[in-house]
N, C-alpha and C positions, 0 to 999 in steps of 0.2 A: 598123753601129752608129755613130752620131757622137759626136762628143767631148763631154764634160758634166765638169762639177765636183761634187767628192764632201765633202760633208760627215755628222758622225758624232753624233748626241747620244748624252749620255752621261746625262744627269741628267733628272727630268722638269724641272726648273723652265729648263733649256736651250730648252722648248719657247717659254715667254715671251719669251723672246730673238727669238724671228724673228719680227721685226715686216714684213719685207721679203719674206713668200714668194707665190709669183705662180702663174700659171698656167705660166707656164715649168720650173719646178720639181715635184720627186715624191718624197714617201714612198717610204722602201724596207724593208719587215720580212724577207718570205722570199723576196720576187721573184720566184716562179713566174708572176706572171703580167704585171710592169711588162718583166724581163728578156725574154721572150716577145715583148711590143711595140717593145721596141728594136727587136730585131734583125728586127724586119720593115720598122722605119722608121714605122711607124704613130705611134709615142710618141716624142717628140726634147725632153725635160726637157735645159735648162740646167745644172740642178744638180739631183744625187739626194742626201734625204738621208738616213742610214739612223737606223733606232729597233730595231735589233736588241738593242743594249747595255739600252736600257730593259726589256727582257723580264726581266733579273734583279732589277728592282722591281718586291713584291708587288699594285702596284695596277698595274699593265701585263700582268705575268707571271702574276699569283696566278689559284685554283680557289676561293672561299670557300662553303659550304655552310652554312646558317642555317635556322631553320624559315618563316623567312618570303621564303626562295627561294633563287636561285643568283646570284652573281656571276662572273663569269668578265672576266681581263681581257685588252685587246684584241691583246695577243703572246703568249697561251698558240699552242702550236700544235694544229693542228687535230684530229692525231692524239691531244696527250695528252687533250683535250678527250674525243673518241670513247672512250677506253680507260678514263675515270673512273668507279669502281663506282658511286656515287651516280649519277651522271648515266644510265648505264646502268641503275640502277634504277627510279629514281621522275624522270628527264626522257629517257624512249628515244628521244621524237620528235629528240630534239637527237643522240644519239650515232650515230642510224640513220644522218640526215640528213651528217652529218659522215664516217661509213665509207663510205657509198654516192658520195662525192664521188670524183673524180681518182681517183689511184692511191696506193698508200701511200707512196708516195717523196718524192710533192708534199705530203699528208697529214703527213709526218713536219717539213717548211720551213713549210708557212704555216702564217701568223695568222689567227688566227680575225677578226679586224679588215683584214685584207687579204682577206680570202676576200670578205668583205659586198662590199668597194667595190671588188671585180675589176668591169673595165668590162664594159658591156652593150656584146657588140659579135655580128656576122655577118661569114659570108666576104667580103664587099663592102667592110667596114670594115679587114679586115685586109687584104688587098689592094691596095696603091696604085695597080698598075695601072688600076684602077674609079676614077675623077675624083668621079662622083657619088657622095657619101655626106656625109648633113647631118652626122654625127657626127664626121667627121672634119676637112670641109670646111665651115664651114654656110653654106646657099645653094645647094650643089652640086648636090640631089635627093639620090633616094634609087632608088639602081641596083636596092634588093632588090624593090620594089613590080612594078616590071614585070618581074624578071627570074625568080629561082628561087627561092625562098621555102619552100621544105619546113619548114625547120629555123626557120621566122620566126613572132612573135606573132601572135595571135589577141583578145586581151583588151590594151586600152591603146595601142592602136597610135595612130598620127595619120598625117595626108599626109606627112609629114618623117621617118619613120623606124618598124621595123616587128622591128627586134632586139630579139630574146628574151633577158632577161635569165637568166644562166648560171647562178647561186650553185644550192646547196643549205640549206645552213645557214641561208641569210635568211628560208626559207619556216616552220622552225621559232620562230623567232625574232618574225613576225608570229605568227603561232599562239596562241603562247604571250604577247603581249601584251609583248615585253618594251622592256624601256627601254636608251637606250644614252649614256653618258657623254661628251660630245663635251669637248675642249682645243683653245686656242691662244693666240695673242698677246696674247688681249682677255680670256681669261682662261676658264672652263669652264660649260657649259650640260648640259640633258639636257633628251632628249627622246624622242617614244615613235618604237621602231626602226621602227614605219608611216610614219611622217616622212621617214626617212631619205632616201629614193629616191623619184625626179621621173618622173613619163610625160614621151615626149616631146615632146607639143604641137607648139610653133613653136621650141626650142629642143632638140634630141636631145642637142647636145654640152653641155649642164648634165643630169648623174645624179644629183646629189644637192642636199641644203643646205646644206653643209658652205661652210663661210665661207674666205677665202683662209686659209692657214695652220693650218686644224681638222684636227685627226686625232681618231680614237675611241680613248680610253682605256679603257672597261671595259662590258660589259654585267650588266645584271641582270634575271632570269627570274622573276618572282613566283608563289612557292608557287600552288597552287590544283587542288582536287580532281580537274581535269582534264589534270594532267603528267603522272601514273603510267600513267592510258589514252590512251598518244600513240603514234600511228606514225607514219614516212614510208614514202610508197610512191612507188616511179620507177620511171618506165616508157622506154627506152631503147633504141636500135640493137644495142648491144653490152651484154653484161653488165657491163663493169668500162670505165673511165677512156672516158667519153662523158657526154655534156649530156643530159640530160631531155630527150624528146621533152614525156613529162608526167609531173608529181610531184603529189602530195597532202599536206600535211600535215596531221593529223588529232590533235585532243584532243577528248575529253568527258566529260561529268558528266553519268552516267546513273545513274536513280532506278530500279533493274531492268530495264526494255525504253526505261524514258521519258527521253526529251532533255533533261538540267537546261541545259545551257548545252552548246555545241557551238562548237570554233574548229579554223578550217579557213582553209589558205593554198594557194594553185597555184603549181606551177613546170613549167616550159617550155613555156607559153603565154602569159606575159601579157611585157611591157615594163617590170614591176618586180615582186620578192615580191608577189605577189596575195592582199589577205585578201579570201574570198568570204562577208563578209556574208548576202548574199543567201538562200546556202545556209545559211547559220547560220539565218538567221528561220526558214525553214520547218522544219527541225528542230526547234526549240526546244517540248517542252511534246511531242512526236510520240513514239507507239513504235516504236522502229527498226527495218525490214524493208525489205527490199530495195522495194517500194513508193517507201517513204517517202523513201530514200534518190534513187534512180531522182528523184524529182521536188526534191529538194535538187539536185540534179546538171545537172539542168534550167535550174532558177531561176542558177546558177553562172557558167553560156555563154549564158544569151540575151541578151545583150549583146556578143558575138563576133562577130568582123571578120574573117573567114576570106578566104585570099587566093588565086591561082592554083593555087597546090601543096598549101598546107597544112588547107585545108578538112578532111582528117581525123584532125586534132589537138581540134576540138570533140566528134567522140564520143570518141576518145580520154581524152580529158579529163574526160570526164561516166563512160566505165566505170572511169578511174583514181580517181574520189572513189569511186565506190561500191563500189568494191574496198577503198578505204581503211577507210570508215566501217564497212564490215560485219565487216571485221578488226578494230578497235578494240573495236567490240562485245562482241568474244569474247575478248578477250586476260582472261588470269586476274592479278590485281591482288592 
């Protein structure tokens, strides 16, 4: 790990203060996954600064529950997130999504705001031995296209880069439509958490929108008939503490068999939380049966980039939605 400078905020309004932060520079909440990049040398930040301390203010730290939805802010950690009766009851898709991540050790240190903007990365990225990688290098190529690709996107990819973005949480979070509170020096914005995160085009090393010096303060989940019938389902190598091969995220508002509105995001296929529209349209107004589902599932991946290895992540992925959706169907509410 190389030498960096450590500074601490203490207050939010500390945040207006750093008019000066670069790309040199890195947020620190729980660190599970910045202190991880140090020490492989992949991430070399000048100065870390930490927002630990702000977790004991309620618009950083706080749970608030309302009829008109959920706020949650962006240093709760992830754990106590997962373990909220409310949120276990009437938003599962978010509590599934949050125990089914890492392990519970990691689960008990991060933010739920550091979980979203862990970077999208593969073994090629964390590797410096591998020269090529746009994400790291840009310009360099992209070692993973010709190389081993199992574990690599299928949905969002570009010539420049083909990593699967990692999160859990971010898939509930598109699903569910929600919005997320950005801060910094220029002062505070919001926008919808579909926004947040960038394919990577001609630029892999820009993930997000996030302005020099933005951090996320707070998300908010809006009520709506379709939280209570949520689930995540991940599909994986190992049972516990492993990346999605492939996730589902799953809500809907069913009028007894029929589709009132259906929201659906993919994880570990695409290059960012994936909301699959797509699949939404064709549900929509449909009585759910595996049919119907089967051709939602469809409509999801045909737009898939399958590459040497991973080409069986697209049925994957098409039997992990209909796994989803036909669960949801059935969940008693």
């Amino acid at each position: 790990m190389r030498p960096f400078s450590y500074q601490r905020l203490l207050h939010p309004r500390d945040v207006a203060a750093l008019q000066h932060v670069s790309s040199r520079d890195a947020y620190i909440a729980g660190g599970t996954t910045l202190l991880d990049l140090m020490k492989l040398d992949v991430m070399r930040p000048e100065r870390v600064i930490d927002l630990d301390a702000l977790s004991q203010n309620p618009d950083f730290g706080g749970i608030e529950v309302a009829d008109s939805g959920l706020y949650l802010g962006a240093l709760v950690r992830m754990a106590d997130a997962a373990d909220h009766e409310h949120i276990r009851g009437n938003y599962p898709v978010i509590s599934q999504a949050l125990n089914l991540a890492a392990s519970q050790q990691i689960r008990n240190m991060a933010s739920l705001g550091g979980n979203v903007l862990q970077r999208t990365r593969c073994p090629y990225f964390r590797d410096t031995s591998w020269h090529a990688c746009n994400k790291r290098t840009p310009g360099s190529g992209c070692a993973a296209i010709g190389g081993f690709n199992r574990m690599h996107a299928v949905l969002g990819t570009s010539d420049n880069c083909i990593a699967t973005y990692p999160g859990d949480f971010a898939q509930a979070l598109v699903a569910l439509d929600a919005d997320v509170f950005i801060i910094g020096p220029h002062g505070s914005r919001t926008i919808k958490f579909a926004q947040l995160h960038t394919q990577p085009a001609d630029e892999p090393e820009i993930e997000t929108t996030l302005g020099p010096g933005e951090l996320i303060g707070a998300f908010r989940i809006p009520a709506g008939p379709w939280t209570r019938r949520s689930a995540y389902v991940k599909v994986r190598d190992r049972e516990s503490y492993e990346f999605a091969m492939a996730s589902a995220a799953v809500a809907l508002h069913l009028d007894g068999d029929v589709v009132n509105e259906a929201r659906i995001a993919l994880g570990g296929v695409a290059t960012v939380p994936w909301r699959a529209r797509e699949a939404e349209t064709r549900l929509a107004g449909k009585q759910l049966d595996e049919a119907v589902a089967l051709d939602a599932a469809a409509a999801a991946f045909a737009d898939a980039r399958p590459y040497e290895h991973n080409g069986f992540k697209v049925q994957l992925g098409k039997a992990t939605l209909v796994r989803s959706l036909l669960q949801v169907k059935v969940m008693e509410i």
